[in-house]
C-alpha beads as a LAMMPS data file, in Angstrom:
LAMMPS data file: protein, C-alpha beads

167 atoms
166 bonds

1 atom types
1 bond types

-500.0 500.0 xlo xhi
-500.0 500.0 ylo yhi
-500.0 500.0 zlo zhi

Masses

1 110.0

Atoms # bond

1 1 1 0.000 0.000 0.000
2 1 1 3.203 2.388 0.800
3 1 1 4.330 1.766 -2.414
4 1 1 0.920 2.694 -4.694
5 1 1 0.527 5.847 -2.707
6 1 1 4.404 7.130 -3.818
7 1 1 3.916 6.071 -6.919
8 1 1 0.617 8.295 -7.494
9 1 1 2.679 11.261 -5.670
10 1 1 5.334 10.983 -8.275
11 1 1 2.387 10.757 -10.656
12 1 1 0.856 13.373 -9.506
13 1 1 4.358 15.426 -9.502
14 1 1 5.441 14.594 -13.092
15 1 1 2.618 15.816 -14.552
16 1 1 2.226 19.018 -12.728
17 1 1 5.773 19.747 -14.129
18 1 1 4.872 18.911 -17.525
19 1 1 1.894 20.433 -17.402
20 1 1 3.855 23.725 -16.079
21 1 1 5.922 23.581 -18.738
22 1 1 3.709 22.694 -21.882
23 1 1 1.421 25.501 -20.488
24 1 1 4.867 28.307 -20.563
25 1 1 5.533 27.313 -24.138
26 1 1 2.043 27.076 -25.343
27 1 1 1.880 30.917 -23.316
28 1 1 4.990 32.053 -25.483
29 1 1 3.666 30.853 -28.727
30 1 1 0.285 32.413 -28.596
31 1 1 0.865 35.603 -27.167
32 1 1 -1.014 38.423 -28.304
33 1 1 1.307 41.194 -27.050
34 1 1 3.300 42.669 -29.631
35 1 1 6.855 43.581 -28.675
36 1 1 7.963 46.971 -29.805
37 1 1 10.941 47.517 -30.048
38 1 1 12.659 50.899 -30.669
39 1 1 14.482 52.186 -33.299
40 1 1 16.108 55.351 -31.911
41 1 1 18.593 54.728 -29.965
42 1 1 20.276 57.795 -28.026
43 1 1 24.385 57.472 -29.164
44 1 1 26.369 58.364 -26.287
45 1 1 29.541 60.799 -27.104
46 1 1 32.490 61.583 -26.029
47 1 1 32.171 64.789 -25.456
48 1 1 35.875 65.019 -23.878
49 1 1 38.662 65.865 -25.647
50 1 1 41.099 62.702 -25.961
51 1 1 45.004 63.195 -26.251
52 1 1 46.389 60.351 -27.848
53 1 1 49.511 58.605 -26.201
54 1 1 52.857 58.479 -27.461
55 1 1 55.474 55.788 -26.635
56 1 1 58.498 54.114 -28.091
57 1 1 59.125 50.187 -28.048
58 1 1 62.223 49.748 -26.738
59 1 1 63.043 46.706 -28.797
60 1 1 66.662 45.796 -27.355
61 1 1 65.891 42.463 -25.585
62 1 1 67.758 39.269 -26.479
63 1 1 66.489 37.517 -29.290
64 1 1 65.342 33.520 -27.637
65 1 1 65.968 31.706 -30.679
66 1 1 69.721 32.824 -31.198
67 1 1 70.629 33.953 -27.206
68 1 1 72.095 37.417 -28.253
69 1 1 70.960 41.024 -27.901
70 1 1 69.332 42.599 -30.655
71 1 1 71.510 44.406 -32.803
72 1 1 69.890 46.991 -34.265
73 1 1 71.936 50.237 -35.128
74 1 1 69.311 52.629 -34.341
75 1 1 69.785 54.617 -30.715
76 1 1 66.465 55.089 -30.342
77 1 1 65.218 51.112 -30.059
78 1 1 63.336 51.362 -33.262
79 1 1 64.297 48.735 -35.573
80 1 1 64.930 49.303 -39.289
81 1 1 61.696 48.880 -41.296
82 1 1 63.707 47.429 -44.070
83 1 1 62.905 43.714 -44.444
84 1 1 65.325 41.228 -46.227
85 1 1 64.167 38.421 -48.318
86 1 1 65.713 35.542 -49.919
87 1 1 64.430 33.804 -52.242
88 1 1 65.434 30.275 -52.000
89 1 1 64.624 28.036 -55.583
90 1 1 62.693 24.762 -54.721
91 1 1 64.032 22.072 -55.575
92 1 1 61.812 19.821 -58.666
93 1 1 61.181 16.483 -56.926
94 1 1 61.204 13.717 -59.315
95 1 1 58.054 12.052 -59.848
96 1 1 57.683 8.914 -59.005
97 1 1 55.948 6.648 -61.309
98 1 1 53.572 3.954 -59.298
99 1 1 53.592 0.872 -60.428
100 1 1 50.352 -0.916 -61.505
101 1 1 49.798 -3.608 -59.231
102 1 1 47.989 -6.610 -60.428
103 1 1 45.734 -7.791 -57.680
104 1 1 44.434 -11.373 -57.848
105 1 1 40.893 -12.146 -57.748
106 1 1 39.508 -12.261 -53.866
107 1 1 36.118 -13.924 -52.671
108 1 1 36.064 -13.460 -48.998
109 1 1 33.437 -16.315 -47.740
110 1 1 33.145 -15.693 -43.759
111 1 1 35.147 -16.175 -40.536
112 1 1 34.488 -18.965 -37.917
113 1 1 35.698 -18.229 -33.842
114 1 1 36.382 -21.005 -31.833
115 1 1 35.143 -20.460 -28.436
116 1 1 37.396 -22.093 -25.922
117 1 1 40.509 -20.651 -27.552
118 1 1 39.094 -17.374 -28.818
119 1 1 40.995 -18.184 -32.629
120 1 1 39.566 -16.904 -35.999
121 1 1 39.435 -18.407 -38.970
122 1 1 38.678 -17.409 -42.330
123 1 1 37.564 -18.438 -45.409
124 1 1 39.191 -16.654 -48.571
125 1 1 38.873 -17.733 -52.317
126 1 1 42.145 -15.915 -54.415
127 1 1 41.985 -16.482 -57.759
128 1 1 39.509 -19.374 -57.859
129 1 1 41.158 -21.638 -54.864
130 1 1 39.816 -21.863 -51.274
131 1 1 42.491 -20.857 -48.506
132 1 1 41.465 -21.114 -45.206
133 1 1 43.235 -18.218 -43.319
134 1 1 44.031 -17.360 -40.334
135 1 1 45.522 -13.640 -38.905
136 1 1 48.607 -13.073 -39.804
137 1 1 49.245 -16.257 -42.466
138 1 1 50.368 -15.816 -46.160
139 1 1 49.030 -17.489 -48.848
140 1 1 50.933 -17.289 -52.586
141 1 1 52.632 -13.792 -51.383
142 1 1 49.374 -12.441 -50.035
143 1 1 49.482 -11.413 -45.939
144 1 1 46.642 -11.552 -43.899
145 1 1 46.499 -8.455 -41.648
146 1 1 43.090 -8.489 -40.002
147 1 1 40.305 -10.435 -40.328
148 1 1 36.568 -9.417 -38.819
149 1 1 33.061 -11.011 -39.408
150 1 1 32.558 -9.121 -42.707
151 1 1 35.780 -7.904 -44.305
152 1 1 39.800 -9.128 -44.332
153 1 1 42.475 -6.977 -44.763
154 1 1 45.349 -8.082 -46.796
155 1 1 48.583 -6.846 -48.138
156 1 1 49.964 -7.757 -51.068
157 1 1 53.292 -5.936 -53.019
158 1 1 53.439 -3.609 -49.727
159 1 1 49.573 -2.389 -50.299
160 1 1 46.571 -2.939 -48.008
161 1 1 42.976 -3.719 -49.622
162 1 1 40.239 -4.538 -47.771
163 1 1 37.781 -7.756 -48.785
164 1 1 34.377 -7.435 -47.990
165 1 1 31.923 -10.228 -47.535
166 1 1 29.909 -11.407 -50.498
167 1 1 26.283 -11.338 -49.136

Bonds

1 1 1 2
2 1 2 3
3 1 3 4
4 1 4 5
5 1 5 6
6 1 6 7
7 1 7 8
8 1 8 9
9 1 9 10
10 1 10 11
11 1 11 12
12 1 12 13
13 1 13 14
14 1 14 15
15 1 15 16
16 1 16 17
17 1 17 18
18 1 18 19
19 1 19 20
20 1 20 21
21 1 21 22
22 1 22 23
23 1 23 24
24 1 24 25
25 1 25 26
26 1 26 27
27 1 27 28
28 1 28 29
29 1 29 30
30 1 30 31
31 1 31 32
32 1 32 33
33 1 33 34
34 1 34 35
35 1 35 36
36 1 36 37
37 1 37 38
38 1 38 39
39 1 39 40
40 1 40 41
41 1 41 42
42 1 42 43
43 1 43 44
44 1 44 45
45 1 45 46
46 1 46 47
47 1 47 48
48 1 48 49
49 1 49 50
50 1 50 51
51 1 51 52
52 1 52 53
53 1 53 54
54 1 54 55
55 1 55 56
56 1 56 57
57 1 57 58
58 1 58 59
59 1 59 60
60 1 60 61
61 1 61 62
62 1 62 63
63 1 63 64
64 1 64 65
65 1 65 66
66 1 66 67
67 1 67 68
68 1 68 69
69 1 69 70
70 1 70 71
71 1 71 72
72 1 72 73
73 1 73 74
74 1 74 75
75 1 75 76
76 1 76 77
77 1 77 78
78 1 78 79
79 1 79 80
80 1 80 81
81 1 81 82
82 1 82 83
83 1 83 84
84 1 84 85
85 1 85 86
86 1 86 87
87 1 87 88
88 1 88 89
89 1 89 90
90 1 90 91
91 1 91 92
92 1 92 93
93 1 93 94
94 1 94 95
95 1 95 96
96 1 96 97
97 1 97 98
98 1 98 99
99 1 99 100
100 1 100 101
101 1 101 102
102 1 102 103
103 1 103 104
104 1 104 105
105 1 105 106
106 1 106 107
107 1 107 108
108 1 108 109
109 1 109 110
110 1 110 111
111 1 111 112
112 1 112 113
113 1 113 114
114 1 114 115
115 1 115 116
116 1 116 117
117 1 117 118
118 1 118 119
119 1 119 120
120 1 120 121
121 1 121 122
122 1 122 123
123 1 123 124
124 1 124 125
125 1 125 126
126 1 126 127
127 1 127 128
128 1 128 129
129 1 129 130
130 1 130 131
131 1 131 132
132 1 132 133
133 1 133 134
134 1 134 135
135 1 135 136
136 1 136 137
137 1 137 138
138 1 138 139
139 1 139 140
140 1 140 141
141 1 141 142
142 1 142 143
143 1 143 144
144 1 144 145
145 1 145 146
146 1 146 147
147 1 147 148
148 1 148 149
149 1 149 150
150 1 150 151
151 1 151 152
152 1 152 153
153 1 153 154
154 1 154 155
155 1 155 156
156 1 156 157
157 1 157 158
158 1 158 159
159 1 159 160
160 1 160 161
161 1 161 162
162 1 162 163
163 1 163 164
164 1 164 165
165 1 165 166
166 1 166 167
């Protein structure tokens, strides 16, 4: 019996909230009032005279990359606006031609996990044949990387491809 009567509190409770809530939004939607907003908006100025302030960097600090002073040959700390740029040629990198790689023909069929050892096996078809594979095993030059429940990945001539499932 304790336990109907707190649950019809909490009842009770929830929907006064929602109800709070739906009835603020339903409020804000369908309000009649108009908001006006105005347009002319009073600018505030400065009616004080401002006197702009002069300064000099004194730019005679060590430089942190090289761990001497700056050695400008100004007295004054300003530094010579004169920048000096080199222009360096780039050298041409030779293009490198890729080689077209002839991939054999794949037919990924499934995996099978054993359960008391936790092992996977595969089942992979290259060119025609029927390999069963297992993670990390080559078969005619072609490495088995990673297998999962609907792809292998495999490496053959130094590139990775990825086998999907036939479904």
């Amino acid at each position: 019996m304790k336990n109907k009567s707190v649950r019809y509190i909490l009842i009770f409770l929830v929907v006064l909230v929602w109800g709070t809530i739906a009835y603020k939004l339903f409020s804000y939607v369908n309000s009649d009032e108009d908001e006006i907003v105005s347009q002319n908006i009073p600018k505030q100025k400065n009616e004080q005279n401002t006197v702009s302030d002069t300064f000099q960097l004194a730019s005679n600090y060590r430089d942190p990359f090289l761990g001497k002073g700056n050695n400008s040959n100004n007295q004054n700390g300003n530094p010579n606006n004169q920048k000096v740029i080199k222009i360096v040629k780039q050298k041409e990198i030779p293009k490198v031609e890729k080689t077209i790689i002839n991939w054999p023909k794949f037919s990924y069929q499934g995996i099978i996990t054993n359960q008391k050892s936790k092992n996977q096996t595969g089942l992979l078809k290259i060119n025609g044949k029927d390999f069963i594979i297992y993670q990390g095993n080559v078969i005619n030059e072609v490495e088995i990387n990673k297998l999962f429940n609907d792809s292998v990945i495999v490496k053959y001539a130094g590139e990775l491809k990825t086998i999907f499932k036939i479904k």
